[in-house]
N, C-alpha and C positions, 0 to 999 in steps of 0.2 A: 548708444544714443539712437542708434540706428530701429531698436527694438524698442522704445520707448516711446520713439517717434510714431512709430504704427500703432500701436499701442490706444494711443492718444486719438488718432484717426479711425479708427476700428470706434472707441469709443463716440466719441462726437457722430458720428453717422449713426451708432444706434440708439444715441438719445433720444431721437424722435419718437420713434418707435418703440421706443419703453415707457415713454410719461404717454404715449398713446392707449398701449394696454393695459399700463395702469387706471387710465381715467374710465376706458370700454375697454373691458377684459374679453378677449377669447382665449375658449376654455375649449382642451381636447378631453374627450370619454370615450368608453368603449365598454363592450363586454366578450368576455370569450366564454363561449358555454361549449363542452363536449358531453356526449355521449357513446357508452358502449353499450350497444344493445346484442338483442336477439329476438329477434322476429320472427312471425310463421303466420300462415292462414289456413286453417280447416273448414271440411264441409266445401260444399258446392257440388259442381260436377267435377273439379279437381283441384288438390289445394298445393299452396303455394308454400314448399318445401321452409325449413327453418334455416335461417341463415342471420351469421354476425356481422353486423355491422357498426364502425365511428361514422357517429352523427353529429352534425353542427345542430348546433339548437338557437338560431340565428344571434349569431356571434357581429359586432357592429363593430364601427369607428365614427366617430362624428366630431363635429366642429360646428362651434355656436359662439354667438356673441352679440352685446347689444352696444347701441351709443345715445348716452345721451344728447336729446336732439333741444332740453331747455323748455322750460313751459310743462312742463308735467308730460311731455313726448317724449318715447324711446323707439329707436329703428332696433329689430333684432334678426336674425338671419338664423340657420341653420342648413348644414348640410350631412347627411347620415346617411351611411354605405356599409353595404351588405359587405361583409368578409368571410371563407370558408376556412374555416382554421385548420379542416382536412384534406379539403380538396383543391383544385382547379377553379377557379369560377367565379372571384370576386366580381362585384360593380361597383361604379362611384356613385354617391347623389343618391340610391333607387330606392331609400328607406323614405322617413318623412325629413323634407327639405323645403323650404323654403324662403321666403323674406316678408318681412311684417312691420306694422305699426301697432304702437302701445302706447296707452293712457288712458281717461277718465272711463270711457267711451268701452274699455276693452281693448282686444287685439283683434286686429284686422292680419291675414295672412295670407299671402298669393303662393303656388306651389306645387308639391306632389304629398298629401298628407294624408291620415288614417283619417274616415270618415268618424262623423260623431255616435254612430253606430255602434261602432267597431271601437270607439273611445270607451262605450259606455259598457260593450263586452266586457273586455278586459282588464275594467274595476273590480268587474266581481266572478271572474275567474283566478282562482288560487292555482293554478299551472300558468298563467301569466300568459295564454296565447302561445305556450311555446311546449308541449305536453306531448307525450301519446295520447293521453286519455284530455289534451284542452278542450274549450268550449265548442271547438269547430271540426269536431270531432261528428258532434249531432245536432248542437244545440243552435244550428245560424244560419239557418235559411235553405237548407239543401232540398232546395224545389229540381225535383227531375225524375223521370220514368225508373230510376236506380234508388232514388235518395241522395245522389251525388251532387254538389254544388258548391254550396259555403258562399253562395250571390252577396250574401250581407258581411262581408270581413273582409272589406277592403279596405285598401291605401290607393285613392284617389288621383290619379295625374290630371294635371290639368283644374285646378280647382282653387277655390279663393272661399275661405272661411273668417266667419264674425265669432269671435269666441268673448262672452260677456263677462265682465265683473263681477265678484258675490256680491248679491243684495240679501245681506241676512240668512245665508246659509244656500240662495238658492243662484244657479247659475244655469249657463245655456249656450249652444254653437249651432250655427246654420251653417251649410253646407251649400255651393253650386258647382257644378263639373262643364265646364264651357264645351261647346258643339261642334269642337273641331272638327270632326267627321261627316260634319253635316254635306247630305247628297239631295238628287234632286227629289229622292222618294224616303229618305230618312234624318232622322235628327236627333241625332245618341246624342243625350245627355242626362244628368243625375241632380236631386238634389235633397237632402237631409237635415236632418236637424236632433237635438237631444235638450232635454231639459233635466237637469238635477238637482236633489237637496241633501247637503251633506252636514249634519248636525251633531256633534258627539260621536258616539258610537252609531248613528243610524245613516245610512245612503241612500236613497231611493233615486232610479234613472225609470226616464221613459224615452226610447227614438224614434223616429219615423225616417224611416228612406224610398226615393221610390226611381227608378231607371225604366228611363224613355227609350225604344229603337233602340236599343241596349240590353244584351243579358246576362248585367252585370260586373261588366269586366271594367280593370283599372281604365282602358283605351277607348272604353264606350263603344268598341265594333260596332258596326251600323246592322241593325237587324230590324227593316220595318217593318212597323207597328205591332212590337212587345213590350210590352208594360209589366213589371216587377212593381211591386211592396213590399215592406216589411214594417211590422210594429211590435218595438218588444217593452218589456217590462221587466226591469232588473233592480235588485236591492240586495244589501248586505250590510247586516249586525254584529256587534260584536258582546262578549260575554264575557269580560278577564280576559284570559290568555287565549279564549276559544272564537270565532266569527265562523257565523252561517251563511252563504249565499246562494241565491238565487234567479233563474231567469226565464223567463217564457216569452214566445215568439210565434207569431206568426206573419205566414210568406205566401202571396200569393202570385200569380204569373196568367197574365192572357195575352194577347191577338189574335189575329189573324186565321183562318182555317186550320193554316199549315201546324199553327202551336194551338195545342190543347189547353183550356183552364185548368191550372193544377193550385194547390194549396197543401201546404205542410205547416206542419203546428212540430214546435222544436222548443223541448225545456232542459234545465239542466239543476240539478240542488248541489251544494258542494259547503263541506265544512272544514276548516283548517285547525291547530290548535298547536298554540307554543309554551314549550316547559325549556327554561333557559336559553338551551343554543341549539334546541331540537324541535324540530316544526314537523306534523302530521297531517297530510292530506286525505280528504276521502271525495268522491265527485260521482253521478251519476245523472246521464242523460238518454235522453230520448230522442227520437225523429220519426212521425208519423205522417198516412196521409200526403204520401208522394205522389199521386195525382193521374194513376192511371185510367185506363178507361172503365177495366174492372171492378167493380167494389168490392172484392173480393182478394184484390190485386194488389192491396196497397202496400207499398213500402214501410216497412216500421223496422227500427233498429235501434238495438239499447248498448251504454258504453258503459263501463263501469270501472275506476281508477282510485290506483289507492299511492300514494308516494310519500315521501320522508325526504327530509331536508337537516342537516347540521350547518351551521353557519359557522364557521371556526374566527370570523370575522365578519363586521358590516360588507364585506369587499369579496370573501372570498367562501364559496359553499360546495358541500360535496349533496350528492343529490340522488336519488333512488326513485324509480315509478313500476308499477305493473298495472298492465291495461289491458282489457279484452272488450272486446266490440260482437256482439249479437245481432246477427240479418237474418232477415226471412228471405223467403225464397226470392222474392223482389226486391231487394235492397242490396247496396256496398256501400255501406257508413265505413270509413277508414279510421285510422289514427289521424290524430289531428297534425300535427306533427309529424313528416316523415312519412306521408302514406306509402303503403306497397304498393308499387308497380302492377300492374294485369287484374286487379281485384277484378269478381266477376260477383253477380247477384249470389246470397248466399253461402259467401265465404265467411268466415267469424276470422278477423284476424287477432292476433294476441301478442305479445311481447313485454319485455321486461330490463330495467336500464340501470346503470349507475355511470355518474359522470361528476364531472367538475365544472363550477360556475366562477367565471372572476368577473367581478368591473370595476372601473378604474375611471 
């Protein structure tokens, strides 16, 4: 009786709470991606011995869900957290997080989220942002006296985005990064946007970004009066089994004495192609025009990436890459993914992986 009793009580207390997430469901997901690599960098004035490494290939956990709010309005939330399946080092929240309205109008969203940039990157990169050989490897903005950067591939703190409805194939998000940092000589803040047409087999994106007293960063650091932009132009088609894509960018960078005008021009072509449960990648980018004072001096660096994919299920994938990256004596373009530690102008790093992908 006694256990029937409870029984009964256990139930009745989580009645609520069940016709609750039945009516507004939260959903947990995740992905766990590893890799085993080996890694090395030659060339320079010294290079950086060859060594194995297990890589997390950002491995998540997240939580989302919406409620209907009646009237054609939905509130929906999200919270997505960084996991190291190998190591030390998890955080809560530090992925894209945050809370929003939805309806006629679009999604309104307040939060920590990828800019519309960085949305519109990794449409049409086939290593998915998470690669030796990904987009951000060459192909995004790496304005700096090395070719180092990647200013345009962020996740945004602090920011509230309009993400628009399809109107016939064509959709849109703006972007503002609020000035918390603001002092009495500076006012870091960002703000962006992207427009796309996605019809059939055909995508075409175009964004614009541009960081104020800011160089770049998710936190807006106050740096006065530095001025960033970036505009890129991105598309991907498909052919049967096979899609082609593509992206070009340019980044440019002024203030003040102290920062020189710099401008880099960054592209990248990439084709994928699936027979069954076997998918083939091929990618190759560039980054030029790193913005020294030299013309003689400029940074340019090429990356070039080939990988395979088996999908033994929608959920679960074993995964293969090899990457080499190409610097001139003025450049350290890295891996996009996992850069090495101490790169120095010069060095060509190289590596090569196999791993497991799950999500859930």
């Amino acid at each position: 009786m006694k256990v029937r009793t409870l029984a009964l009580a256990v139930a009745t207390l989580a009645a609520p709470y069940a016709a609750a997430q039945t009516a507004n469901p939260v959903t947990l997901y995740g992905r766990v991606y590893l890799n085993l690599e080996s890694v090395e960098a030659k060339g320079g004035t010294a290079s950086l011995p060859q060594r194995t490494r297990v890589q997390d290939r950002s491995s998540l956990f997240g939580i989302r869900g919406t409620e209907d709010l009646g009237g054609g309005l939905k509130a929906f939330f999200q919270l997505e957290s960084t996991f190291l399946a190998d190591q030390l080092g998890s955080a809560f929240a530090n992925r894209n997080s945050g809370v929003g309205l939805q309806g006629n109008f679009g999604s309104v969203l307040i939060g920590r989220w990828d800019t519309p940039m960085k949305f519109v990157s990794v449409q049409v990169d086939p290593f998915g942002d998470i690669g030796l050989g990904d987009i951000t490897a060459a192909a995004l903005g790496r304005i700096g006296t090395n070719g180092s950067g990647g200013n345009f591939n962020q996740r945004m703190n602090n920011t509230v985005q309009w993400w628009s409805p399809n109107w016939a194939g064509f959709s849109g998000r703006l972007m503002y990064v609020a000035n918390e940092p603001k002092s009495a000589t500076a006012n870091p803040t960002a703000y962006g946007g992207s427009v796309s047409y996605a019809k059939g087999n055909v995508l075409l994106s175009y964004a614009y970004e541009e960081h104020r007293d800011a160089a770049g960063t998710p936190t807006g650091t106050a740096s006065p009066g530095l001025r960033e932009t970036g505009n890129v132009l991105a598309g991907r088609v498909a052919f049967g089994p096979a899609r082609l894509m593509a992206q070009y960018g340019v980044y440019e960078r002024d203030g003040p004495a102290t920062v020189a005008t710099k401008k880099n021009v960054g592209y990248m072509v990439a084709a994928d192609a699936t027979f069954g449960k076997n998918v083939v990648i091929v990618s190759y980018q560039r980054s030029q025009d790193g913005g020294l004072a030299t013309a003689a001096a400029q940074p340019d660096c090429k990356v070039y990436s080939i990988g395979y994919r088996y999908d033994f299920s929608r959920r679960t994938s074993f995964v293969a890459e090899v990457a080499k990256v190409d610097n001139n004596n003025f450049s350290a373009c890295n891996f996009g993914h996992g850069p090495l530690a101490g790169l120095t102008n010069g060095q060509d790093p190289q590596g090569m992986g196999i791993g497991l992908r799950h999500v859930f």
